[in-house]
C-alpha positions as CSV (number, residue, x, y, z in Angstrom):
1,X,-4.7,-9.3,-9.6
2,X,-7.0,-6.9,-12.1
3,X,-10.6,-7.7,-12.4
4,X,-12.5,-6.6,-15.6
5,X,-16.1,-5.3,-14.6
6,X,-17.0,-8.2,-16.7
7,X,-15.4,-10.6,-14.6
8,X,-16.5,-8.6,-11.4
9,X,-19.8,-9.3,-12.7
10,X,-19.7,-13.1,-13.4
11,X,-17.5,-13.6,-9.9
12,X,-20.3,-11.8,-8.3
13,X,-23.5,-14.0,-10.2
14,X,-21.8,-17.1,-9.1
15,X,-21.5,-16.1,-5.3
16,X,-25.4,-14.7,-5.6
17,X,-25.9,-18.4,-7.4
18,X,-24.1,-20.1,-4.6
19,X,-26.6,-18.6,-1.7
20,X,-29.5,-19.5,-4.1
21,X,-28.6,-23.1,-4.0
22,X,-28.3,-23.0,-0.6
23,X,-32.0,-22.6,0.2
24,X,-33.2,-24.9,-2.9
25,X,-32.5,-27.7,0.2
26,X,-33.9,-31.3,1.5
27,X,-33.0,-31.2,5.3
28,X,-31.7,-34.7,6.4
29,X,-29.7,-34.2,9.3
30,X,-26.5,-31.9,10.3
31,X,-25.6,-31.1,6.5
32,X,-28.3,-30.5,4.0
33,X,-28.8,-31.8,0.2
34,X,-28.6,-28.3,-1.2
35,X,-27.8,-27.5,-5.3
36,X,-24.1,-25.3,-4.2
37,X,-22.0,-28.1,-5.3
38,X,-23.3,-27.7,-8.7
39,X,-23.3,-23.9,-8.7
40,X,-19.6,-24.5,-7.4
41,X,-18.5,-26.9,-10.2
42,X,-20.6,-24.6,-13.0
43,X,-17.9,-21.2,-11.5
44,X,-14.8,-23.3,-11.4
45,X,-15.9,-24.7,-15.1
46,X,-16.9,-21.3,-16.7
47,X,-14.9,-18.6,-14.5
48,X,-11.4,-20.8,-14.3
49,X,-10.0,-21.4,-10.9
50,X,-8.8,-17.9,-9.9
51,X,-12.4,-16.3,-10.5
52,X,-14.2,-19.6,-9.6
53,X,-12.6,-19.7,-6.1
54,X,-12.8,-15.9,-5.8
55,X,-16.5,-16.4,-6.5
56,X,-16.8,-19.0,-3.8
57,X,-15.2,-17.1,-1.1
58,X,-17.3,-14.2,-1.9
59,X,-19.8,-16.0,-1.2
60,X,-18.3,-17.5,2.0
61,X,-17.1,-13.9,3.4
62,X,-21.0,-12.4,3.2
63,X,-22.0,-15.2,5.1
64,X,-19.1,-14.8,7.7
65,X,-20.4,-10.8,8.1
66,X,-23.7,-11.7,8.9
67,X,-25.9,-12.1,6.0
68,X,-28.2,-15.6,6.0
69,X,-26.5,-17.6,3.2
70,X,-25.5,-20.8,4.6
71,X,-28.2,-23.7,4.2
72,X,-27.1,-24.2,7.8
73,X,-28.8,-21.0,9.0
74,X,-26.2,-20.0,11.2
75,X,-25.5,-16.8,10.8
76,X,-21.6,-14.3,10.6
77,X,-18.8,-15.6,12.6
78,X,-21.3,-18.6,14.1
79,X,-20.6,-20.6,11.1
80,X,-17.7,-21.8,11.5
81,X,-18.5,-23.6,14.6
82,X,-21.3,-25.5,12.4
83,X,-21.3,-28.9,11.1
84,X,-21.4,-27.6,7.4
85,X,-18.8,-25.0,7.5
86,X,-15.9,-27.7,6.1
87,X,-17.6,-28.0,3.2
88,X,-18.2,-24.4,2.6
89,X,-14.6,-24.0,2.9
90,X,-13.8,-27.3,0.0
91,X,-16.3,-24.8,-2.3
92,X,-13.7,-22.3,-2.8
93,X,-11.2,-25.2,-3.4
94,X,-13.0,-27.1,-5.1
95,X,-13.7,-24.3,-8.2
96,X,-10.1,-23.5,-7.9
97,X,-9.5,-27.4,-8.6
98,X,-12.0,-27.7,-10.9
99,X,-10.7,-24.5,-12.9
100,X,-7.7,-25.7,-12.9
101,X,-8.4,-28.6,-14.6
102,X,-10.7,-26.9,-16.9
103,X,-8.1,-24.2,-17.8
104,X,-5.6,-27.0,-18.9
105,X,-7.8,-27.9,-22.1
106,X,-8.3,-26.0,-25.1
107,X,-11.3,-28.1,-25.4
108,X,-13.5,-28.4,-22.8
109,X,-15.7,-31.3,-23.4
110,X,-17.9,-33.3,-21.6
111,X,-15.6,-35.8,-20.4
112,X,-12.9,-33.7,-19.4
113,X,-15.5,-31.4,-17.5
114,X,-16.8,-34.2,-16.1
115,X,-13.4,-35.3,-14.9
116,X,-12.6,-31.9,-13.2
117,X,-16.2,-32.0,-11.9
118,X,-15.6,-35.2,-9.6
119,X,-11.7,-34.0,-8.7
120,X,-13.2,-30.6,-7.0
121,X,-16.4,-32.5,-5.3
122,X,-13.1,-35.3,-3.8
123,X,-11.4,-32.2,-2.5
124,X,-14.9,-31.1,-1.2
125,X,-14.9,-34.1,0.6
126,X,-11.6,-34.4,1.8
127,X,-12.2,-30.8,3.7
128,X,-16.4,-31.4,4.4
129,X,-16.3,-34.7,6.0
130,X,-13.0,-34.5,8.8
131,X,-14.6,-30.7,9.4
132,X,-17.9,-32.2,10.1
133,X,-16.6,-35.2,12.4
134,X,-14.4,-32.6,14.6
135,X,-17.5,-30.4,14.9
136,X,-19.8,-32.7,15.7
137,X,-17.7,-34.8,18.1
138,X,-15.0,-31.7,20.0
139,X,-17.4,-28.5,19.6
140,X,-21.4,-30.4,19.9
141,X,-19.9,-33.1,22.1
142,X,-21.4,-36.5,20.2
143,X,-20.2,-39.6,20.9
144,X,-19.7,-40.2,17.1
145,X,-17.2,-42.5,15.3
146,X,-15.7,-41.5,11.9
147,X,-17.5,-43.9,9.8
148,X,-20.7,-42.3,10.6
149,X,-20.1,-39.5,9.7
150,X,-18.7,-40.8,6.5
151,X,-21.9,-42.4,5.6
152,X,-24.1,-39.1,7.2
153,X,-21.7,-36.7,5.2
154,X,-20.2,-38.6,2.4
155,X,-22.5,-41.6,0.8
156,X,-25.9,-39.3,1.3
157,X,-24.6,-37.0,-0.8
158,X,-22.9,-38.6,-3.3
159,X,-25.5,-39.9,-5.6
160,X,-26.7,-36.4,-6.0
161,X,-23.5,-35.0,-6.4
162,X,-22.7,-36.9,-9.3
163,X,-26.0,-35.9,-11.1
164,X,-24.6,-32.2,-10.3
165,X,-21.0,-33.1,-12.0
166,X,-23.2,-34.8,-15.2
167,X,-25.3,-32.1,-15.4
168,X,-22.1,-29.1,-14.8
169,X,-20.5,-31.0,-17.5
170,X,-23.0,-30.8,-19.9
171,X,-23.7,-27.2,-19.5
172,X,-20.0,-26.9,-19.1
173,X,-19.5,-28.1,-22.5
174,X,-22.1,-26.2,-24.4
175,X,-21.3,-22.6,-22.3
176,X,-17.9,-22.5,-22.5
177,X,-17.4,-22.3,-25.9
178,X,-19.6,-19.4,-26.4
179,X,-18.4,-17.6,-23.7
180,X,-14.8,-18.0,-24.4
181,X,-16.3,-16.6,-28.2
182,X,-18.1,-13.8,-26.2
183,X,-14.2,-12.4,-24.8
């Protein structure tokens, strides 16, 4: 795989934009409301899926050797044992998804960004929310049952999210045109 500097650049803003988002946070219990889902969906949308996932698991890897990225606040090899770390794990998917369905358009407007916007945040999801139920019930030893921790790591978020996938979208649509100009 060959990397311009150019795209070594943007790959690298969006892990730097990631970690940003992470401590623009609300606290409200084992996973916080933090803006990385929609510097996530805004990498898949304007790097594609092979930068927008790189991007992500940039991001994911600094944390892992020990810098303090993750809204958690754990810290290197810690993080995986933490609540959050699922989700983490659905970001680098989830651009790859959402570039995916981005790259598949010669138009990318609203709707269709909008579309690949909610298909990356379900795979987000489908990774965040079992990770965070085997965590909290096998490693921190809660008596927990699946359905709270859908409604603690699911329905909290999901309002939010979907203002992130509107507002990725929008951007989205007005970016990508330029930039794709700009190459």
């Amino acid at each position: 795989m060959k990397i311009t500097t150019r795209e070594m650049i943007f790959t690298a803003l969006f892990a730097a934009l990631t970690a940003i988002g992470a401590f623009i946070k609300i606290p409200i219990g084992a996973v916080p409301i933090t803006l990385q889902f929609l510097f996530t969906a805004l990498a898949g949308i304007m790097l594609g899926s092979r930068l927008g996932a790189l991007s992500q698991l940039l991001y994911v890897i600094i944390g892992l050797l020990g810098i303090p990225v993750f809204a958690s606040g754990a810290v290197g090899l810690n993080a995986v044992i933490s609540p959050s770390f699922g989700y983490l794990i659905g970001f680098v998917l989830g651009a790859y998804v959402i570039g995916k369905v981005t790259e598949s358009s010669r138009k990318a407007g609203f709707v269709r960004l909008f579309t690949a916007c909610i298909l990356g945040m379900i795979v987000i999801y489908l990774i965040g929310v079992p990770y965070l139920y085997l965590i909290i019930k096998n490693v921190m030893g809660k008596n927990i049952n699946f359905s709270s921790v859908l409604k603690t790591g699911f329905i909290v978020f999901l309002p939010g999210d979907l203002t992130k996938c509107i507002i990725a979208a929008a951007l989205g649509a007005k970016i990508v045109s330029v930039l794709k100009k700009a190459a």
